[in-house]
N, C-alpha and C positions, 0 to 999 in steps of 0.2 A: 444564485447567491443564497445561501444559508441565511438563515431571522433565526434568532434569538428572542425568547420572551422571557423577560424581567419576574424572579420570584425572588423572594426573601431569603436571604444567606441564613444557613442552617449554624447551630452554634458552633460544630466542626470546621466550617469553611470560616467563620470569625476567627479562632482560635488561629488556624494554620497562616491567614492572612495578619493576626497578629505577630506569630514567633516570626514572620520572613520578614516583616518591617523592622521589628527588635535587630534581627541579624544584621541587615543593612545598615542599618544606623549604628551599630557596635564598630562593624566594619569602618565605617567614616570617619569615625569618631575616634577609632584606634588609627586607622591611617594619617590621620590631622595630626592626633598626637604624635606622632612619628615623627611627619614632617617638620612641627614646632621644634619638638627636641633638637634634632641637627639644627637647625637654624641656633636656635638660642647655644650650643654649644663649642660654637666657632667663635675663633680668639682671632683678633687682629694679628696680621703679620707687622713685625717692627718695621718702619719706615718705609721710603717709596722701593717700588720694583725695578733692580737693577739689569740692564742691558746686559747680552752678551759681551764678553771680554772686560767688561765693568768692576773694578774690585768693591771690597767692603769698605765702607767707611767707619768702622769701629773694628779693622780686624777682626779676628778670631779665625773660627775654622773655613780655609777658601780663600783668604784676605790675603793679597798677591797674586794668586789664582785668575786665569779668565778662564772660559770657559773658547773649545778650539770655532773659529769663524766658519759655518759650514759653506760659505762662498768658497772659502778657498782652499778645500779639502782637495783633492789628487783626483782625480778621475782614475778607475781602474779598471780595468775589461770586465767581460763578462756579464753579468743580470740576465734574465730571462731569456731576452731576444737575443744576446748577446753583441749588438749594434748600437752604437752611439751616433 
């Protein structure tokens, strides 16, 4: 196994161990920012989460509309294997 013996960091090895801590910390520091932003920039959806086949309760665009039951869509040959 390799020993290492402890000298004094020369003021080039200070420097370069300062700029790489500065970069880390930007980096985090921009990434947090980042993530704050999306958070703080989401708006509530209007009212609860409606079910499939479920209309709108205030109309508008969809209101009569469901959306088709994937239970009970048609089976049709074919896919990969081609076996059902």
């Amino acid at each position: 196994m390799t020993r290492y013996r402890r000298r004094r960091p020369r003021p080039s090895e200070t420097v370069t161990s300062a700029a790489v801590s500065l970069a880390i910390g930007a980096a985090a520091a921009a990434t947090a920012f980042y993530v704050v932003r999306l958070f703080l920039a989401r708006e509530p959806l209007d009212g609860p989460a409606l079910s499939p086949g479920e209309a709108s309760p205030r109309g508008g665009p969809g209101a009569g509309r469901s959306l088709p039951d994937p239970s009970k869509r048609p089976r049709t040959g074919g896919g990969a294997g081609g076996r059902h």
